[in-house]
N, C-alpha and C positions, 0 to 999 in steps of 0.2 A: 658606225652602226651597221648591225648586221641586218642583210635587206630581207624584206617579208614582200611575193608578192601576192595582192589583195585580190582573189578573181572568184572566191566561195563566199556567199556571205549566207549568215543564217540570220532571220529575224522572228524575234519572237513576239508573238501577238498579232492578229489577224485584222485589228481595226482600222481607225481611222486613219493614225501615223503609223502603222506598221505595211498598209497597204500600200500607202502613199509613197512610203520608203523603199520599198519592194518593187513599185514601178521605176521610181528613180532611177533606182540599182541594175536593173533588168534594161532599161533603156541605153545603160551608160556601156553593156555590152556583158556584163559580169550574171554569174549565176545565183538564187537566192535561194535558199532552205524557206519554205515561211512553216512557220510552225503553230499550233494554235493546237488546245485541249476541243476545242466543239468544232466540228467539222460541218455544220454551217457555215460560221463564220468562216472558213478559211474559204467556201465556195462562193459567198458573198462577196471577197476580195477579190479572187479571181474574176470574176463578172466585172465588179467594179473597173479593173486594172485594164480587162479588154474593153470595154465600152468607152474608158479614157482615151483607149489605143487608138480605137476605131473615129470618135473624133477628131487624133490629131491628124490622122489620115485621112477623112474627108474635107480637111482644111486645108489639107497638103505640106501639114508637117513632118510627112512621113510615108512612106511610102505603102499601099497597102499590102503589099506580100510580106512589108517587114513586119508587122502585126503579129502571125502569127511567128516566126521566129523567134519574136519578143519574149512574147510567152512563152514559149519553152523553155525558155532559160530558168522558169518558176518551178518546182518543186511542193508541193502541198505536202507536209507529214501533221500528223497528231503523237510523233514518236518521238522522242531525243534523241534517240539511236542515230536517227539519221543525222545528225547535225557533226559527227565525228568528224568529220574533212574540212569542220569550217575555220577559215583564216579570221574570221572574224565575225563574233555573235554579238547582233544587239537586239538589247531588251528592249522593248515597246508596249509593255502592256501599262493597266492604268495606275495611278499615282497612291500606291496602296506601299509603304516599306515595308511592311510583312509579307506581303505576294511577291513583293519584287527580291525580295531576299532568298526568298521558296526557289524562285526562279533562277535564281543567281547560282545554289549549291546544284540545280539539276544541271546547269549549264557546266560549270565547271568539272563536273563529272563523270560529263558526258564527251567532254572536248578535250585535245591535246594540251600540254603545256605551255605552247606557241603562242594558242589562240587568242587573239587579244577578245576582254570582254568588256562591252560597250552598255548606258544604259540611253535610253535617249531623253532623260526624264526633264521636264522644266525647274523642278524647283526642288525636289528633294535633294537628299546629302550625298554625295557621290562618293565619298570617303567614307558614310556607314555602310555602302554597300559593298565596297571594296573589302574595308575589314570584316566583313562578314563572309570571303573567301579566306581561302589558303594561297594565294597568288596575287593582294594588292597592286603589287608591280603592274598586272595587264590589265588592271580595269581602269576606265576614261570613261566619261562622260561626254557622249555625239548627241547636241539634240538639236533635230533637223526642226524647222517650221512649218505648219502646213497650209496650203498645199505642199509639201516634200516635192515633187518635181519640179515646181515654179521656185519656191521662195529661192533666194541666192544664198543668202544667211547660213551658216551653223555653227553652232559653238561647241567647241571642243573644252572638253572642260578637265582642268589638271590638279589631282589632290596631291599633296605631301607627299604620296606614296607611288603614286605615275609614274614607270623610268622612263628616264628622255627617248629610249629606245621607241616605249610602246607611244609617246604621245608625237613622236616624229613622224611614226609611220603611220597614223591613225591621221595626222594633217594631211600627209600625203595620200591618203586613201579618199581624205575628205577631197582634196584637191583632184583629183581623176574623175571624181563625180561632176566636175564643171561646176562648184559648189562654193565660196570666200570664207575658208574657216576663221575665227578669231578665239584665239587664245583666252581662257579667260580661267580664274582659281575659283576652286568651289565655293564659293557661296551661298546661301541661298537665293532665289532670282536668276543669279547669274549678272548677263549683264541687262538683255532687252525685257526681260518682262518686270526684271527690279525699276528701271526706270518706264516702263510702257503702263504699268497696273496703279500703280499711283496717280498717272494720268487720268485713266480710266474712270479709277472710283471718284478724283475730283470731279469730273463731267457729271457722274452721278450723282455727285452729292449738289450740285450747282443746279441740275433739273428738278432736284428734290425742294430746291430752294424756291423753286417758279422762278428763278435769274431770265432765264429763256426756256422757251421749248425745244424739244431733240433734235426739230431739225435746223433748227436757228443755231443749235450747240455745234452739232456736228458741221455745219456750212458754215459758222466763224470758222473752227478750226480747219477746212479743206482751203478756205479763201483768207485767211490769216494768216496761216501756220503751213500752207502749201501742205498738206497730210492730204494725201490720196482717196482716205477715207476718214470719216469722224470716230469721236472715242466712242460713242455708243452705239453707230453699226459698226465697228470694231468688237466689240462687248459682245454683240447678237452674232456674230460670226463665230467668237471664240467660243460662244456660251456660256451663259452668265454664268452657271452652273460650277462651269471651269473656273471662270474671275474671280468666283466666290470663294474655290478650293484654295486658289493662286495665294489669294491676298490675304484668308485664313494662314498660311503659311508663312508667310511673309512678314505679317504679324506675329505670331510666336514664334518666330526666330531672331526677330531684331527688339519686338516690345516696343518699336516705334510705333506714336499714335497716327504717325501720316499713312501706316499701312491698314486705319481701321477701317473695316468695312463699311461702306453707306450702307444704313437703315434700307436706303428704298431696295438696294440688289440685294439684301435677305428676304425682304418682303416679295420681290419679284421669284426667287426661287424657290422660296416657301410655296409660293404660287403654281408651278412649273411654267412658267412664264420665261423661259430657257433660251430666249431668240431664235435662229433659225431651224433650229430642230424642231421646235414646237412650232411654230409658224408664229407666236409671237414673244417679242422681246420688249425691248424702246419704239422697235417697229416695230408690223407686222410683215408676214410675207405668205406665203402659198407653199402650204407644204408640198413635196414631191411625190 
């Protein structure tokens, strides 16, 4: 194998996981492109990534002069242009195959023939987005968890058309992150939210049932099942909204009926009833 080394990274999408990815990255010593079309959001991130910073430093996870060093390693563009130098682009915006395809051909054509291109997506096809390039071979599927700094997790994900080249060295990239890659072929799910969302929607459909209440549900399963947390603040974490899209997908890709959605989380999202973004879910909480 011919060696790549990983020290530019470009990430596209300014949000939630693209922020999150981007301090990761930036922490681990390496430089990041972030890129985003609305120059809010990208100042939003930035904010977010220092005020991260600046807690793990008043905890003394970090040193405070290393703060701002951190950040500078970040880069804000609204351009493609800049993203020309990068070893490596991943995509991170939301779960749309028509946007993310959009984004795919600007990347490719904006970057070297090197570049490996990543998407970080949970559940869509990683192989329709590849073939929707002229260069299969470099596109992989990295999807980080989030929190992306915290979680240990990422699944690198391998179509048909991945050469061992670009998914060796994409493990190894994952691995310099301080990160447990696990291999795993496109499917859809993958592997943790194929078996996590199923979980999920049972909880849901078991509360719908009056079996117990949520918090009887969720503390069987923390004092059960040893789970750190319950399936339904699980749910309100990830946002129903998300569970909903998840397990939509999940469903018409297998036609399996253990992927149908419970009644109650349409009815909750119909609602915006979206757990902790909204302030309530299963729970309630305090917005920010």
């Amino acid at each position: 194998m011919s060696e790549i080394n990983i020290n530019t990274v470009c990430i596209i999408g300014a949000g939630t996981m693209g922020s999150g990815i981007t301090e990761l990255i930036v922490s681990m010593g390496k430089k990041v492109v972030l890129l985003d079309l609305e120059k809010g959001i990208l100042e939003g991130a930035l904010g977010t990534i220092e005020k991260n910073l600046r807690r793990l430093a008043q905890r003394g996870k970090m040193e405070k002069e290393q703060v701002s060093l951190v950040l500078s390693r970040i880069q804000l563009t609204e351009d493609y242009g800049d993203i020309s130098d990068a070893d490596i682009v991943i995509e991170a915006a939301s779960e749309d195959m028509e946007l993310k395809k959009v984004i795919f051909n600007r990347i490719e054509k904006s970057t070297r023939e090197s570049a490996i291109i990543a998407t970080n997506t949970s559940t869509l096809s990683v192989s329709e987005l590849a073939m929707s390039t002229s260069r299969p071979e470099k596109v992989v599927g990295i999807h980080f968890f989030n929190p992306a700094p915290i979680m240990k997790l990422v699944e690198v994900i391998n179509t048909a058309k991945t050469s061992p080249e670009t998914l060796e060295q994409t493990i190894e990239f994952v691995r310099s992150l301080d990160k447990y890659p696990v291999t795993v072929k496109d499917r859809t799910g993958f592997v943790v939210n194929r078996i996590l969302l199923p979980m999920i929607n049972e909880a849901i459909f078991v509360l719908d049932e009056g079996v117990a209440t949520a918090a009887e549900i969720d503390n069987a399963m923390k004092l059960g099942a040893n789970h750190p947390i319950g399936p339904l603040a699980l749910a309100d974490l990830i946002g129903l909204d998300v569970t909903l899209s998840v397990l939509n997908v999940l469903y018409e890709e297998y036609g399996d009926p253990k992927f149908r959605p419970a009644p109650l989380l349409k009815e909750m999202v119909r609602s915006d009833y979206l757990g902790r973004k909204t302030g309530k879910g299963f729970f309630e909480y305090r917005k920010r």
